[in-house]
SELUMTOR-284628 format. One record per residue (C-alpha): residue number from 1; residue in three letters; x, y, z. Coordinates in nm, 3 decimals, padded with zeros to 5 digits. Layout:
BEGIN
nr:rest:c1:c2:c3
NUM:ALA:X:Y:Z
...
//
This chain:
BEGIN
nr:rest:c1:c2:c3
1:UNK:09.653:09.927:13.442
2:UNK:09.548:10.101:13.118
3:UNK:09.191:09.975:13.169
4:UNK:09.150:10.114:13.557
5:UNK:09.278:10.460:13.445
6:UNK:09.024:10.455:13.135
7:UNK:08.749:10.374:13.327
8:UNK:08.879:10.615:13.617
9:UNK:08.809:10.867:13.344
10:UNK:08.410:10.791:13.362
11:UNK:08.433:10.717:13.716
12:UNK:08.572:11.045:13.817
13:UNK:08.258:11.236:13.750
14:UNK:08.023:11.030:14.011
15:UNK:08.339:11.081:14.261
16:UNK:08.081:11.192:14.530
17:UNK:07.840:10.914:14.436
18:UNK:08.113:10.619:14.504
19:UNK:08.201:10.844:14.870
20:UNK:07.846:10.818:14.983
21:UNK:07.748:10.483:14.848
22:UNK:08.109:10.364:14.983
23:UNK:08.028:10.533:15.349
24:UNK:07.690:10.373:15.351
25:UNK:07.847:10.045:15.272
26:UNK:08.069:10.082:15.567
27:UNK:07.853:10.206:15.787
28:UNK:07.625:09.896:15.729
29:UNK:07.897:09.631:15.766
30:UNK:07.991:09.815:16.088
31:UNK:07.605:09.776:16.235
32:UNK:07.655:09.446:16.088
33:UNK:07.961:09.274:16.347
34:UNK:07.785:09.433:16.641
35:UNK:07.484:09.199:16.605
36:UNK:07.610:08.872:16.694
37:UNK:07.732:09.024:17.018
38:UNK:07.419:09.143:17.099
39:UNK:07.275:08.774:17.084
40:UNK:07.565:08.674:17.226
41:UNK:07.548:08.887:17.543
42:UNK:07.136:08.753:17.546
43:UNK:07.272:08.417:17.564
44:UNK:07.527:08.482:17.839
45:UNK:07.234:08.601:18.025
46:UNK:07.011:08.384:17.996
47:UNK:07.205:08.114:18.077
48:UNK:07.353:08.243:18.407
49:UNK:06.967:08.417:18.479
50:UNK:07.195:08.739:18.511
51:UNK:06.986:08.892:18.263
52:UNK:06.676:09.132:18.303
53:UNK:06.354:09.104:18.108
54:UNK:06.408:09.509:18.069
55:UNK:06.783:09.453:17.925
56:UNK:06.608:09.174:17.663
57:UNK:06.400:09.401:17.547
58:UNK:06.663:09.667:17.554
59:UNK:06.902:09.495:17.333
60:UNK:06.651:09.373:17.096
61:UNK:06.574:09.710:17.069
62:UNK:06.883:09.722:16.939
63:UNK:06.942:09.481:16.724
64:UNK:06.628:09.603:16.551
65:UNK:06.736:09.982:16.511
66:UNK:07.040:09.829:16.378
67:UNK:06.846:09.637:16.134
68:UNK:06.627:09.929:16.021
69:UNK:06.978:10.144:15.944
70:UNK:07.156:09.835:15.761
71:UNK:06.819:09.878:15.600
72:UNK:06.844:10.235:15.508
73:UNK:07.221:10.162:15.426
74:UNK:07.178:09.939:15.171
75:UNK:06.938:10.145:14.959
76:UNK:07.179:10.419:14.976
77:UNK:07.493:10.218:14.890
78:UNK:07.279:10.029:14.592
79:UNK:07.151:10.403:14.473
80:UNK:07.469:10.550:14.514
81:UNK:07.698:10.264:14.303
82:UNK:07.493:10.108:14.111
83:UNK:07.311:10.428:13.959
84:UNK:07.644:10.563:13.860
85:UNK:07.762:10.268:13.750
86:UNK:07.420:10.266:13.525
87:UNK:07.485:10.631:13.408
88:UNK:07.874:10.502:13.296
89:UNK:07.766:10.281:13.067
90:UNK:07.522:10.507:12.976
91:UNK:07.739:10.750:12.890
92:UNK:08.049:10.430:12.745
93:UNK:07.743:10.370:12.466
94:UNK:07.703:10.737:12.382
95:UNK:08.096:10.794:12.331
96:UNK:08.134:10.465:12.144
97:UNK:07.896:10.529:11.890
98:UNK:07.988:10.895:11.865
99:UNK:08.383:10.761:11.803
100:UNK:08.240:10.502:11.563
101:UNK:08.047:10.790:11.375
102:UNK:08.411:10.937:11.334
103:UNK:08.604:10.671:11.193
104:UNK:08.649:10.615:10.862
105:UNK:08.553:10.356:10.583
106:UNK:08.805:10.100:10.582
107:UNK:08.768:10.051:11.010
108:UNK:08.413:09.910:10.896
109:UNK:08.537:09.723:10.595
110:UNK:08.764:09.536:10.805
111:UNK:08.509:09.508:11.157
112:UNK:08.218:09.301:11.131
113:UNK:07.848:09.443:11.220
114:UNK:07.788:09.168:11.498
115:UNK:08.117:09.224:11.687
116:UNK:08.079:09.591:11.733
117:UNK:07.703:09.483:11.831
118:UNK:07.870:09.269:12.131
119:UNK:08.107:09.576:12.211
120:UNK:07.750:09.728:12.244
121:UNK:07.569:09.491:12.472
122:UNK:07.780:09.214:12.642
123:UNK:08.104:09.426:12.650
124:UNK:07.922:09.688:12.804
125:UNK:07.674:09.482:13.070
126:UNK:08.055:09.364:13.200
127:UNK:08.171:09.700:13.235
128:UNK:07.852:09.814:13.422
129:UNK:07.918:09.495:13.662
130:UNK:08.288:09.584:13.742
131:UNK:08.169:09.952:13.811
132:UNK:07.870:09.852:14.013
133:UNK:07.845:09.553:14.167
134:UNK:08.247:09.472:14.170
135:UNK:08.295:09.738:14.388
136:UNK:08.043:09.685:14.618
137:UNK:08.121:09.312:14.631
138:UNK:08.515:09.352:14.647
139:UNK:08.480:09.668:14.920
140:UNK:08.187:09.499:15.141
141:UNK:08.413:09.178:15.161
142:UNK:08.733:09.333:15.239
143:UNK:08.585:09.523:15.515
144:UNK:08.379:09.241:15.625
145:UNK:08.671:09.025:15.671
146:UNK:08.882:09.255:15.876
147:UNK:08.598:09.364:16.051
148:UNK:08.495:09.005:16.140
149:UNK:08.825:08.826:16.237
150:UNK:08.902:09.135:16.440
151:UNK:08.590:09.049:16.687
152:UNK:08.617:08.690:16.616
153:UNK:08.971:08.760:16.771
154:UNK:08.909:09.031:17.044
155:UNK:08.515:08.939:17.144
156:UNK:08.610:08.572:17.121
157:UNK:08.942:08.375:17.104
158:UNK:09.247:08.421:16.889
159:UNK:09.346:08.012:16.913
160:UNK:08.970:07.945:16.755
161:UNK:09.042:08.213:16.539
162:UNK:09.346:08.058:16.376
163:UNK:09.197:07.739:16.347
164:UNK:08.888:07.862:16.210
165:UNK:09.071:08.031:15.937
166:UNK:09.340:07.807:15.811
167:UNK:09.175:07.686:15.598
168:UNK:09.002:08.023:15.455
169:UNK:09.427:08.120:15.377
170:UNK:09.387:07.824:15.049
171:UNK:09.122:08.002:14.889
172:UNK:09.334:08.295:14.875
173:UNK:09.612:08.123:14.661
174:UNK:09.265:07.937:14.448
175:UNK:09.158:08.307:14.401
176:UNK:09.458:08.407:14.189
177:UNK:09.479:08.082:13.962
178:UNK:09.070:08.116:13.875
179:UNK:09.098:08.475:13.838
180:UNK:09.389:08.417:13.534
181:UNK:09.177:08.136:13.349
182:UNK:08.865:08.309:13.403
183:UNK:08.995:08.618:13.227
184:UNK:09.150:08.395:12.890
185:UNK:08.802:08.238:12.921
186:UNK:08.588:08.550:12.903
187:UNK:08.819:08.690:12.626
188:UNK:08.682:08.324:12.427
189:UNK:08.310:08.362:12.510
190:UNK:08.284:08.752:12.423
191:UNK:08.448:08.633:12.092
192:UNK:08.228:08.332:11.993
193:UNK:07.922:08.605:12.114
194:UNK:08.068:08.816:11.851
195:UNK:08.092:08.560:11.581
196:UNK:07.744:08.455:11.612
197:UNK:07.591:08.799:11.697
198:UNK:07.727:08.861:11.337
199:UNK:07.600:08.512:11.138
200:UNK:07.218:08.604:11.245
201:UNK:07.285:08.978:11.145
202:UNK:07.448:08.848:10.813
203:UNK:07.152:08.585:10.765
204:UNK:06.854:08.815:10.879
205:UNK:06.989:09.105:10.638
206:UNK:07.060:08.861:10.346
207:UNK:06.743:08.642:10.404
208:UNK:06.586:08.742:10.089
209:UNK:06.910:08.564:09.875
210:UNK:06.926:08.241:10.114
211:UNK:06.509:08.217:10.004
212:UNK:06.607:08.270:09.673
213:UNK:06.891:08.000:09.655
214:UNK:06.717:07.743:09.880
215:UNK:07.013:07.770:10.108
216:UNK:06.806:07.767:10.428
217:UNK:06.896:07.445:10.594
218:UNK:07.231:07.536:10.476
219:UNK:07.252:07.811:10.694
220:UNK:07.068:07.623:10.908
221:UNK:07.368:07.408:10.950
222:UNK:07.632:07.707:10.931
223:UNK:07.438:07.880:11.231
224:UNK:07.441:07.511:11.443
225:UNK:07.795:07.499:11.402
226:UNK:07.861:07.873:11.512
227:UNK:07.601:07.849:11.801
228:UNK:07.790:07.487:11.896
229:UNK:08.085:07.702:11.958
230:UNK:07.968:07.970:12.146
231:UNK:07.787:07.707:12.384
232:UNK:08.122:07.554:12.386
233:UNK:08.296:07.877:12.520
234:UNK:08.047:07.934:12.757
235:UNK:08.050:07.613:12.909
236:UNK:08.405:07.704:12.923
237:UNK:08.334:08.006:13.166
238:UNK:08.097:07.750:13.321
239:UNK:08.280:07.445:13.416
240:UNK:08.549:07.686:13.556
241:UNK:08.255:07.845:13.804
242:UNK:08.132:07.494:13.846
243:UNK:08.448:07.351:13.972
244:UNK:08.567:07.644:14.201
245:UNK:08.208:07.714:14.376
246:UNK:08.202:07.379:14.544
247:UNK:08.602:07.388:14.653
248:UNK:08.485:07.725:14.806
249:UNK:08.169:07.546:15.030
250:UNK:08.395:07.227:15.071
251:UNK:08.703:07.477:15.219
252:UNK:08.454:07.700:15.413
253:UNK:08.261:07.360:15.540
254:UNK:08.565:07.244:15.642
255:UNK:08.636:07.604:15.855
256:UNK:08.257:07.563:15.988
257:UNK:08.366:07.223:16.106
258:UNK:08.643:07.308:16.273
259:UNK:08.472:07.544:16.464
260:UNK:08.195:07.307:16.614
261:UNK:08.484:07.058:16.720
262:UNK:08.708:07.296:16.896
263:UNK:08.497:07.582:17.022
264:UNK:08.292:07.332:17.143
265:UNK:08.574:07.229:17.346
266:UNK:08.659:07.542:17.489
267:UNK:08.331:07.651:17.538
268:UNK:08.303:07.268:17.803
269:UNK:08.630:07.345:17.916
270:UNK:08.536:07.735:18.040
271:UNK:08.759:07.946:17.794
272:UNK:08.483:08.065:17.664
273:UNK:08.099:08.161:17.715
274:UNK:07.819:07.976:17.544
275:UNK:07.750:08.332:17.411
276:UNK:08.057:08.354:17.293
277:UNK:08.061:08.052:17.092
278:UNK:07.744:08.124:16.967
279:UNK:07.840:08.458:16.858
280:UNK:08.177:08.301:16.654
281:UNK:07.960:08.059:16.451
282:UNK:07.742:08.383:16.378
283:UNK:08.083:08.542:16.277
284:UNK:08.170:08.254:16.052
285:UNK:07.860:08.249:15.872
286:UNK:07.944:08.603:15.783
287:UNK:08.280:08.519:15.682
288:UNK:08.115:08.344:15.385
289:UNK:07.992:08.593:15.244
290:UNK:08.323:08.792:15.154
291:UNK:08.426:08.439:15.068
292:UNK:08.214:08.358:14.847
293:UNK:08.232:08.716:14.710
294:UNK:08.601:08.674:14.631
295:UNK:08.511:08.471:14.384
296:UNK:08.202:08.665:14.226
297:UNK:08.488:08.940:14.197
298:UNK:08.751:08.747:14.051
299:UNK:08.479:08.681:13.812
300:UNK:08.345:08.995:13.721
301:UNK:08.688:09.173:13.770
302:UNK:08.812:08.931:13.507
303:UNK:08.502:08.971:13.283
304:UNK:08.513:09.365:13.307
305:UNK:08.836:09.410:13.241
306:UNK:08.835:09.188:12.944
307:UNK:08.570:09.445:12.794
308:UNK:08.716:09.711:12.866
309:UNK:09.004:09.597:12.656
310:UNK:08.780:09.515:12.385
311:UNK:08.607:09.873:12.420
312:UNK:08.933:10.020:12.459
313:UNK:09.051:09.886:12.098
314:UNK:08.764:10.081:11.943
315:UNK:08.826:10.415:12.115
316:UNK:09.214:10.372:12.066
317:UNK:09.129:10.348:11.695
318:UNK:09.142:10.650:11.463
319:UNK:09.015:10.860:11.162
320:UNK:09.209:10.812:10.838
321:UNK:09.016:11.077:10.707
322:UNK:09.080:11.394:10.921
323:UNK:09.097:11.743:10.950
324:UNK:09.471:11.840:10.871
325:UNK:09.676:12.137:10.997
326:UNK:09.617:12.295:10.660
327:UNK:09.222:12.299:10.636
328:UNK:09.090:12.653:10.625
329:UNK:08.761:12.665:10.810
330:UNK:08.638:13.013:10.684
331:UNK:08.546:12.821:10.368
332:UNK:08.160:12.734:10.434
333:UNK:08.057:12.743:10.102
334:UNK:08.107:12.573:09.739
335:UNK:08.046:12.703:09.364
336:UNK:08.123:12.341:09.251
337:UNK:08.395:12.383:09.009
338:UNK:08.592:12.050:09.008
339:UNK:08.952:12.006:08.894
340:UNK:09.114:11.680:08.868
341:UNK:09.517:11.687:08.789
342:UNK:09.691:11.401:08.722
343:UNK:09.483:11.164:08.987
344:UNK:09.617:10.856:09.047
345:UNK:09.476:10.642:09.330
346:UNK:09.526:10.298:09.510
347:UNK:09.317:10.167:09.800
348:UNK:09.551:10.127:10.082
349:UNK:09.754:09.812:10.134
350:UNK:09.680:09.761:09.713
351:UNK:09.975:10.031:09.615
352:UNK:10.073:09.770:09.293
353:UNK:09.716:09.801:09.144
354:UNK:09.589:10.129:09.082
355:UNK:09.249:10.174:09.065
356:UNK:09.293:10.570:08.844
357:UNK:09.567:10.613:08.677
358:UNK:09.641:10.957:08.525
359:UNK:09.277:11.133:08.494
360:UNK:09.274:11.496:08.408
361:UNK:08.924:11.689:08.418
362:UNK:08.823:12.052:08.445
363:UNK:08.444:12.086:08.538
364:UNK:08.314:12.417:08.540
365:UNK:08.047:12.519:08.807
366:UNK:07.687:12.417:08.703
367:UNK:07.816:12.187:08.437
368:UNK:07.709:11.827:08.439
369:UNK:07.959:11.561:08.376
370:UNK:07.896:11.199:08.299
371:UNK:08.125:10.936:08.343
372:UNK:08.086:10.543:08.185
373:UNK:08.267:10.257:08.189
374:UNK:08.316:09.909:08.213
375:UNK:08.250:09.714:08.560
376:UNK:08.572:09.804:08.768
377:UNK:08.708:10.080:08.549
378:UNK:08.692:10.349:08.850
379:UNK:08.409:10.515:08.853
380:UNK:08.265:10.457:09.217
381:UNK:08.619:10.531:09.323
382:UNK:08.626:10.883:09.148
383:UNK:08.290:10.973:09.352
384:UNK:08.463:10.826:09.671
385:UNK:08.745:11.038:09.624
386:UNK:08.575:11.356:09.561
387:UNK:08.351:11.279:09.892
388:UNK:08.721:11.198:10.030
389:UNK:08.616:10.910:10.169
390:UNK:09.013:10.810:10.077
391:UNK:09.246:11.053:10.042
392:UNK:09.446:11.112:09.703
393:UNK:09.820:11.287:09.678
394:UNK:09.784:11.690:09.741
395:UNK:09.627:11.896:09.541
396:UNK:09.537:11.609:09.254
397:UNK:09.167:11.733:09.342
398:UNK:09.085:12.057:09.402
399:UNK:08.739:12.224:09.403
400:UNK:08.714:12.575:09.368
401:UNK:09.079:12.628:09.328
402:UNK:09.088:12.455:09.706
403:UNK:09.251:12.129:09.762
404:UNK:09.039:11.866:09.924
405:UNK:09.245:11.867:10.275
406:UNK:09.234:12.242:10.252
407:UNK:08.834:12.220:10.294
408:UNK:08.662:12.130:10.631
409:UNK:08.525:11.751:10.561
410:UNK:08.197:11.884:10.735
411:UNK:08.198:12.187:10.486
412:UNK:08.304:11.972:10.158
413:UNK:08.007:11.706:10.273
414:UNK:07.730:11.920:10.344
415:UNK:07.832:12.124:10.001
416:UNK:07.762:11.748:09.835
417:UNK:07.452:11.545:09.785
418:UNK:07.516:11.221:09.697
419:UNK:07.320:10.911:09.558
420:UNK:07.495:10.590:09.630
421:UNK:07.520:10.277:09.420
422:UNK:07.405:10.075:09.747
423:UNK:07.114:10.318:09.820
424:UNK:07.032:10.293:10.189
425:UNK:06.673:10.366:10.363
426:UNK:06.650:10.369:10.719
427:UNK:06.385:10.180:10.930
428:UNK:06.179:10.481:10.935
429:UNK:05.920:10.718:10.766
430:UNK:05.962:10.804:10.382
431:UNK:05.930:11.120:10.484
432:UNK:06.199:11.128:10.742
433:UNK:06.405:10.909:10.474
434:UNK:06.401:11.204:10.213
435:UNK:06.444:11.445:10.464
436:UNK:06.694:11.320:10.635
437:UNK:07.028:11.529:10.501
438:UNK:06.805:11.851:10.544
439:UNK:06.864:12.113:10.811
440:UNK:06.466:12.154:10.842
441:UNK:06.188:11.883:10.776
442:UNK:05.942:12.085:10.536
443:UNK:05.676:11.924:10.421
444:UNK:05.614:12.068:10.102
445:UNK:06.030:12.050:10.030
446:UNK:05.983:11.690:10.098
447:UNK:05.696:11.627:09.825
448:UNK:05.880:11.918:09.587
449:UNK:06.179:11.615:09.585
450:UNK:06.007:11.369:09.535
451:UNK:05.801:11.521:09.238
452:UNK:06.105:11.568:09.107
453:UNK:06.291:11.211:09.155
454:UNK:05.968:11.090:09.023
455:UNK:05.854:10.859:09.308
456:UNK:05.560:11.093:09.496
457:UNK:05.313:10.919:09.273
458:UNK:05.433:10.563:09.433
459:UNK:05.430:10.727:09.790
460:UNK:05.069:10.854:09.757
461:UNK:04.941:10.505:09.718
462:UNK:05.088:10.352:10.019
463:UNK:04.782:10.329:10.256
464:UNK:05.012:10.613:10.493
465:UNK:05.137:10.791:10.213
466:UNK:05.462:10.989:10.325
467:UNK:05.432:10.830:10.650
468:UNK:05.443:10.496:10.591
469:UNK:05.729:10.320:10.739
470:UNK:06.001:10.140:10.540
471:UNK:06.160:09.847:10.682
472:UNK:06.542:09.719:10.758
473:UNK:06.702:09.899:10.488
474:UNK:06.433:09.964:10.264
475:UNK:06.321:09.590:10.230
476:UNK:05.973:09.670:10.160
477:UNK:05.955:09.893:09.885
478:UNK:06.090:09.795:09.547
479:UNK:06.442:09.863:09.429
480:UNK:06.363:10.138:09.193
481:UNK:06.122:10.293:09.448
482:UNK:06.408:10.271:09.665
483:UNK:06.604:10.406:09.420
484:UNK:06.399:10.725:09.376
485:UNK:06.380:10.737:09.717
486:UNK:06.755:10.835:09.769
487:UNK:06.786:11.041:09.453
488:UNK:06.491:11.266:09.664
489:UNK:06.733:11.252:09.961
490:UNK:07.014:11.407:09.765
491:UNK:06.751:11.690:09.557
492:UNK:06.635:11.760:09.915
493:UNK:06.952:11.864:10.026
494:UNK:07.026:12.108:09.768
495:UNK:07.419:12.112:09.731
496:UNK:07.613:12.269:09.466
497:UNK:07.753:11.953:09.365
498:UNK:07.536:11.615:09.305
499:UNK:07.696:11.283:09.269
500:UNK:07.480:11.028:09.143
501:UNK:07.662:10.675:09.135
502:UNK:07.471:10.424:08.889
503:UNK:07.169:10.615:09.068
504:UNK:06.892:10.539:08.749
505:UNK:06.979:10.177:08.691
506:UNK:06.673:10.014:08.847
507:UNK:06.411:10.280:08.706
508:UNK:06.300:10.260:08.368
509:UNK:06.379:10.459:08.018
510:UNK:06.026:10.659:08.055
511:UNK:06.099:10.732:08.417
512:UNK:06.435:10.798:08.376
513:UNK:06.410:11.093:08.147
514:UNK:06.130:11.251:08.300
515:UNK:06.400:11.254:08.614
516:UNK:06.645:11.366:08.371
517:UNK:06.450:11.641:08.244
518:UNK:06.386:11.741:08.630
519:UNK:06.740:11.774:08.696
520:UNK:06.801:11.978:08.433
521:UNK:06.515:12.243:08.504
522:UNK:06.595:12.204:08.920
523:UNK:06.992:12.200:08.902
524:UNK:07.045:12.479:08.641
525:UNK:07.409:12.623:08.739
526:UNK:07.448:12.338:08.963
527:UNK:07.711:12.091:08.929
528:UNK:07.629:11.722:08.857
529:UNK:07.823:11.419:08.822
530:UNK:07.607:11.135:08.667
531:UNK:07.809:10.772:08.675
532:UNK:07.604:10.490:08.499
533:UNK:07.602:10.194:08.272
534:UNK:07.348:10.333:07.988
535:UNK:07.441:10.594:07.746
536:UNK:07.080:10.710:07.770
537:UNK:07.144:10.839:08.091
538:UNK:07.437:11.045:07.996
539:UNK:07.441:11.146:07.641
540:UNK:07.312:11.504:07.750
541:UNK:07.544:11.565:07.989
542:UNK:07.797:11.884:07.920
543:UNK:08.114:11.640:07.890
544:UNK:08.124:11.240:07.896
545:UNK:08.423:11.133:08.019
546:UNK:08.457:10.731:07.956
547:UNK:08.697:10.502:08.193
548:UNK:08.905:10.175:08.072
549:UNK:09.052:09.992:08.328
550:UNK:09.117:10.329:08.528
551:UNK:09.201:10.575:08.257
552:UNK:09.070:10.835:08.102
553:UNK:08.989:10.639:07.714
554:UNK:08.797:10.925:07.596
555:UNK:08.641:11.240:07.658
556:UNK:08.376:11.497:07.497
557:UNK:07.991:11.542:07.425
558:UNK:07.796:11.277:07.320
559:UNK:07.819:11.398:06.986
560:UNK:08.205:11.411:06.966
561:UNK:08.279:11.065:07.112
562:UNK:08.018:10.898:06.852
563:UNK:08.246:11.072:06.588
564:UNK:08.533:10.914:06.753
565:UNK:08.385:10.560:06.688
566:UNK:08.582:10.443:06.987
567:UNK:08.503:10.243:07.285
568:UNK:08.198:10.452:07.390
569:UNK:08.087:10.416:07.020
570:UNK:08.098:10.022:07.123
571:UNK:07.879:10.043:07.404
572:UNK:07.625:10.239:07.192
573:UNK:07.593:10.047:06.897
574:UNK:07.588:09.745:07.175
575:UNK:07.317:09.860:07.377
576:UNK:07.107:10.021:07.087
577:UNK:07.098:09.646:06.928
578:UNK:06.985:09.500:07.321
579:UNK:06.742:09.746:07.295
580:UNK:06.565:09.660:06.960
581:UNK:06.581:09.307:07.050
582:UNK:06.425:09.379:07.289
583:UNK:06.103:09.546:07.118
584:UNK:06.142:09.292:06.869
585:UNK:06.130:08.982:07.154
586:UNK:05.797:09.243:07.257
587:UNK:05.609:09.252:06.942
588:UNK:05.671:08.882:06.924
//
């Protein structure tokens, strides 16, 4: 199967692990059969006064050096299993998250947070069982059978054999129906555990909009009905355990039964010894454990393979964004000259609606360029493709006379700082937050930033000052503190080319040109591309280029497109009148 030889692939490098922990397995079910003749040849003894108190003593002896290596066994084969099986998943993590670090946009657009979250925990916890514990259980109660019915059959009686076991054969054939549900079952649960580990990630992260829009017992309600069916799919996996359990003690009763009423007879009539029959019942007591195991490893078989079909799915998925065969990796360094020939984009599986249609821009390196535009016009797409986080037609964008598959993606993202519209702060220190793009973590480089984005002032009067800790995404800092935050990120870093997307909409005028000015003085020769909503962030830019419904409407300075009395003229005049309103509503 596809999932065995995946796994195999993990299990391969604890090879001599598995041996040992398998050989100590055996060797402990082999000490194991040997007991019950040991009380059984005490019994014989006893009863016929053939027996010595020396030879008592002798095999007790025994049967308590026997104990103390069973002892020793089973440490080795739980060290020697289960430790590997702990370092696998170990290791299963690791790789997932590195291949999930690879992939590219759209595989998270279309996955949800809390599935991959199950992939990380539940999916993973069933792995570790098949890999661990499956093993053990599946090999120790193979090997216990065989090992069993072969004394129960040479040490005792064949006839009380067969009868004993008949009934043991049904649980085969109940083995291989349960195993089949079971499996469709899991599938169910691990699903519902997904759907819900995603509605409390969902609710937790948006908990400051439900608060806002008294939607709580809303959600409430949403969460009940999610949680419903998850219980529901459990109880699923549940009922099925529920029902086959008892058959198993009800079948294995039966065989215990069996045994009473017919070695009992041939232990009156003289076929066998009293030992003897009190050995078999020992022998049928351990025959329940590798019965009862079969089902445990129907169980966790079913449940681990079901995972590692789910894993399987994420590691079988791949890049769009890659390294092609024509990417030259001696370039490790930009200028940040930007040309743009005849781009026209459409996110995949949307080829009928173009999102840029036709754009055509030279940018010179150091020059700043600003682009404007309605709400959907294009302009977080242009950023996206320039970070090629899509990929356009060949050579529509090229930056320093190289197409973008012609540069390493590591090369053309490290050569690009870039400011988000969504700006994202991990659970961490501010200062590990601005520092965070940065080869090194200098302290003075840090606070140099955010001078510059404006936002040490704010820092300084947090009781921890650069060390104070920001929570899930930011939450507890303000949105233009956040803001500023990010913009220090990107300074920090230092490219050739910055991309700042709608980066200065939740600061104000004041602050905003003060982090104008800063860019100016700290990016000299440096390219920057400024997208935003207010002309006062943009009129000093080098060239304005403004977007209507994905083309290129107009382009020039500031001065030149107010001449034009166009559609930027529009947004001007329309924001210049907000504005005094504003100061009027003010004064009032």
């Amino acid at each position: 199967m596809r999932e065995i030889k995946f796994a195999g692939r993990y299990v391969r490098r604890y090879a001599v692990f598995y041996i040992i922990g398998i050989a100590s397995l055996l060797l402990v079910d082999l000490l194991n059969v040997y007991i019950p003749r040991f009380t059984g040849q005490i019994t014989d003894g006893l009863e016929s006064g053939t027996i010595s108190m020396q030879q008592i003593w002798f095999l007790i002896g025994k049967i308590l050096l026997f104990g103390a290596l069973i002892a020793v066994g089973r440490f080795c084969w739980r060290y020697f299993i289960l430790g590997p099986a702990r370092s696998v998943e170990k290791e299963l993590r690791d790789d997932m998250f590195g291949h999930l670090e690879t992939l590219s946009m759209r595989y998270f657009n279309e996955n949800k947070t809390g599935d991959l979250m199950a992939h990380f925990t539940n999916d993973l916890q069933s792995i570790r069982m098949l890999l661990g514990f499956t093993i053990i259980t599946a090999f120790d109660a193979s090997v216990m059978l065989v090992l069993v019915l072969a004394q129960m059959v040479v040490y005792v009686s064949p006839s009380l054999t067969v009868v004993a076991v008949i009934p043991l054969l049904l649980i085969m054939f109940g083995d291989y129906y349960y195993g089949k549900i079971m499996h469709r079952k899991f599938l169910e649960k691990q699903q519902a555990f997904s759907d819900l580990t995603d509605q409390v990630q969902e609710a937790v992260s948006g908990i400051r909009v439900i608060k806002a829009f008294v939607q709580e017992r809303r959600e409430r309600m949403a969460f009940a009905r999610t949680n419903l069916y998850n219980q529901e799919k459990n109880m699923g996996v549940v009922k099925l355990q529920a029902l086959f359990m008892p058959l198993l003690e009800l079948v294995i009763g039966i065989s215990g039964l069996l045994t009473l009423l017919y070695g009992g007879y041939l232990a009156i009539a003289g076929r066998i010894t009293l030992g003897q029959f009190v050995a078999f019942n020992q022998y049928i007591s351990m025959l329940v454990w590798p019965m009862f195991a079969a089902g445990d490893c129907i169980t966790y078989i079913s449940q681990g393979l079901a995972s590692l079909k789910r894993v399987m799915v994420i590691f079988h998925e791949r890049p769009d964004i890659v390294d092609g065969p024509d990417a030259n990796f001696s370039i490790d360094a930009l200028s940040g000259q930007i040309d743009i020939d005849h781009l026209t984009f459409s996110y995949p599986g949307q080829a009928s609606q173009p999102v840029l249609k036709d754009i055509q821009l030279h940018i010179k390196a150091g020059e700043t360029l600003a682009v404007i535009g309605r709400t959907g016009s294009g302009k977080s797409t242009l950023a996206n493709l320039l970070l090629r986080l899509y990929d356009t037609e060949p050579d529509m964008i090229r930056i320093d006379g190289y197409s973008l598959s012609e540069i390493p993606l590591a090369t053309l993202r490290e050569n690009i700082a870039y400011v988000p519209q969504d700006n994202f702060l991990f659970s961490d220190t501010l200062e590990n937050n601005i520092a965070f793009g940065s080869a090194e973590k200098d302290p003075d480089a840090v606070i140099r930033a955010a001078k510059a984005a404006c936002v040490h002032d704010n820092i300084m009067e947090f009781p921890d000052g650069y060390q104070t800790v920001v929570g899930e995404r930011g939450v507890t800092i303000s949105g233009g503190q956040k803001q500023r935050c990010s913009i220090a990120r990107a300074l920090m870093k230092n490219a050739p080319i910055l991309i700042l997307d709608d980066a200065l909409s939740a600061v104000d005028t004041d602050t905003e040109d003060r982090i104008l000015h800063n860019l100016r003085t700290d990016r000299a020769g440096r390219t920057t591309l400024i997208i935003a909503h207010r002309i006062s962030t943009i009129q000093n830019a080098d060239h304005i280029l403004v977007l209507d419904d994905g083309r290129a409407a107009e382009y020039g300075t500031h001065r030149e497109l107010m001449e034009q009395n166009g559609i930027y003229r529009k947004i001007y005049d329309k924001q210049q009148l907000e504005r005094q309103l504003q100061e009027e509503g003010g004064d009032l």
